[in-house]
C-alpha positions as CSV (number, residue, x, y, z in Angstrom):
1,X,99.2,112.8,83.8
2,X,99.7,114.0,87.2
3,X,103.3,112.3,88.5
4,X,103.9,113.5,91.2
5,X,101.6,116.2,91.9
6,X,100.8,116.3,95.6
7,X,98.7,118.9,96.8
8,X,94.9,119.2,95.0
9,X,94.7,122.3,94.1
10,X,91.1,122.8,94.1
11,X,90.7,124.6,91.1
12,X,92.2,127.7,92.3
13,X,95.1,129.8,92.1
14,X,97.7,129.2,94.9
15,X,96.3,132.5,96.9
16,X,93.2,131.5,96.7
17,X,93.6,127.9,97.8
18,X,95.6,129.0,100.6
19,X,92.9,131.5,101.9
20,X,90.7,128.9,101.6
21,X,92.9,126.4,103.4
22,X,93.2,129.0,106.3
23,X,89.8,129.8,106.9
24,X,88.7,126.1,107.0
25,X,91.7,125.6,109.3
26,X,90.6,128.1,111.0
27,X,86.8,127.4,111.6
28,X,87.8,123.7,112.1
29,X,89.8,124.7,115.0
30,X,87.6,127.1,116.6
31,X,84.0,125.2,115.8
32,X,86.1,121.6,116.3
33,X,83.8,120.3,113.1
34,X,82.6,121.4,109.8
35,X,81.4,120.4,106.7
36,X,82.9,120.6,103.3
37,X,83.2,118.4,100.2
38,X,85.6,116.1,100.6
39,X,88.1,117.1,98.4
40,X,88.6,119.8,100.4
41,X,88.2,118.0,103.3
42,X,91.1,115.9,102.3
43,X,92.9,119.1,101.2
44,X,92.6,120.4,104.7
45,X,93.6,117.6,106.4
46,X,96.9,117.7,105.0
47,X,97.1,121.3,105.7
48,X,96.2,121.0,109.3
49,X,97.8,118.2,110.9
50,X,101.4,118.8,110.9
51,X,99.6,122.7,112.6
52,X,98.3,120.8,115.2
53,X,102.0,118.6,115.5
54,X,103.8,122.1,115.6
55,X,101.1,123.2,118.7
56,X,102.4,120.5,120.7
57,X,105.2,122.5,121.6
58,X,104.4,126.2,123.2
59,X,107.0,128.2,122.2
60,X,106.8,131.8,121.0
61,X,108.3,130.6,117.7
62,X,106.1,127.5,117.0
63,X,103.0,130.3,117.5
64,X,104.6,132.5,114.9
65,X,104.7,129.6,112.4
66,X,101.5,128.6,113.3
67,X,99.9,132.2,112.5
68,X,101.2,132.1,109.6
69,X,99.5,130.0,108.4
70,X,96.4,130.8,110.3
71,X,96.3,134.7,110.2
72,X,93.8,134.7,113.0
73,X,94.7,135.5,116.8
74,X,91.6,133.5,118.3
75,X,92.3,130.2,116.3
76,X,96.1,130.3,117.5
77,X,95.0,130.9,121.1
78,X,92.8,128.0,120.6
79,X,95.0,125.8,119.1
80,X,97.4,126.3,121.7
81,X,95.1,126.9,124.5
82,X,92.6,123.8,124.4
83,X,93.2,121.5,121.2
84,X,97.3,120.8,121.9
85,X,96.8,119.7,125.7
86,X,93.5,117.3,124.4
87,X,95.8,115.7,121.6
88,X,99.4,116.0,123.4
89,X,99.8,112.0,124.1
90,X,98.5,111.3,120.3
91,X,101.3,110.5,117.6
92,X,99.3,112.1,114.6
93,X,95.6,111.3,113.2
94,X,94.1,114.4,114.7
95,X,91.2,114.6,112.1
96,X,88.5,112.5,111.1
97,X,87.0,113.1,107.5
98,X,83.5,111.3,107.6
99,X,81.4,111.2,103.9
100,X,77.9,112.6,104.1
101,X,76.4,111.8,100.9
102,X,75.8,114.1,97.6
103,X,74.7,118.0,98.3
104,X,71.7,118.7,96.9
105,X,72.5,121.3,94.0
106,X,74.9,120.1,92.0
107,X,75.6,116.2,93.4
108,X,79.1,117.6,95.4
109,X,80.5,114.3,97.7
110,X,79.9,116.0,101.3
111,X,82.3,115.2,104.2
112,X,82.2,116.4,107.7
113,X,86.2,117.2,109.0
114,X,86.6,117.0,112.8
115,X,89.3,116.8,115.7
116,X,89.2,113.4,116.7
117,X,89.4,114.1,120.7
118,X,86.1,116.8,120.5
119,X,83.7,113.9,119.2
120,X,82.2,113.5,122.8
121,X,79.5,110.9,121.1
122,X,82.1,108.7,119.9
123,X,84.0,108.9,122.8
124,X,81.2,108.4,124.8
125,X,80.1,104.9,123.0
126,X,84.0,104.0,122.8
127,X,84.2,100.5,124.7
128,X,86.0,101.1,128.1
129,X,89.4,99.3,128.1
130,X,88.8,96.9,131.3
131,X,92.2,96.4,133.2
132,X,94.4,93.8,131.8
133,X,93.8,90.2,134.3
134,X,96.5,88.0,134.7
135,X,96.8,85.0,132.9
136,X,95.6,81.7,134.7
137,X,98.0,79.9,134.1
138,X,100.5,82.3,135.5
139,X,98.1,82.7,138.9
140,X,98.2,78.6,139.0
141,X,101.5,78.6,139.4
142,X,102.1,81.3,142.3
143,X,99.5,79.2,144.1
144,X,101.2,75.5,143.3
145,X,104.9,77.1,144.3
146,X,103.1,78.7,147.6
147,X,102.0,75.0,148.8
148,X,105.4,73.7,148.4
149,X,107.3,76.2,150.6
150,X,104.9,75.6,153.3
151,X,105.4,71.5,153.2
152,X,109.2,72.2,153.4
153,X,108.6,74.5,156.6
154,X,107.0,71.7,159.0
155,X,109.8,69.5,157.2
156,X,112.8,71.3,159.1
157,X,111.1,71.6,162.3
């Protein structure tokens, strides 16, 4: 049984996974998308996230945690550089895992991982949000409660 187990551990020994976890991280953050089974992919989503949360805030001590996780110079500068001020207004949900189908070998469920703000072709076909129009009914009455005032005008002449 597996109460309350919550991290997959891949079949791996907890180095292993974590090596694994930062060079995914890693590539995900420098090539914004990659592809991976989805057990990892799910795996690295958890591992990610909360290192994107943490690159919200540019302090020398948040890029210390954040390379330690990372142990690569170019991924932090990334991170920090480009990916933080993209996702800065979002409250969480900076990945996207997407399933690609079986891999040819061995049958493995593919996903494709990415940051959710570098998907210019969904943001491209994302429907524009067209300004918000008042309500008619509203718009009736500012033009019913105009008439009036001007009938009382001539009224006091």
């Amino acid at each position: 049984m597996r109460h309350n187990k919550a991290i997959n551990h891949l079949g791996r020994k907890s180095g292993h996974r974590k090596a694994l976890l930062a060079n995914m991280a890693t590539s995900l953050i420098l090539n914004k998308r990659i592809q991976t089974t989805v057990a990892k992919a799910k795996a690295l989503k958890m591992y990610v996230e909360p290192l994107i949360t943490k690159a919200k805030e540019d302090t020398t001590h948040s890029r210390r945690v954040v390379f330690s996780y990372l142990k690569n110079k170019e991924a932090v500068t990334e991170l920090f550089r480009t990916v933080a001020p993209k996702i800065a207004d979002r409250p969480g949900g900076y990945t996207r895992v997407l399933k690609t189908g079986f891999r040819q070998g061995d049958g493995a469920d593919m996903a494709l991982i990415e940051l959710v703000d570098f998907n210019e072709a969904a943001l491209a076909s994302a429907p524009k949000k067209a300004a918000k129009k008042s309500t008619r009914r509203s718009s009736k009455k500012a033009v019913e409660a105009a008439p009036a005032a001007e009938v009382e005008t001539p009224a006091a002449e």
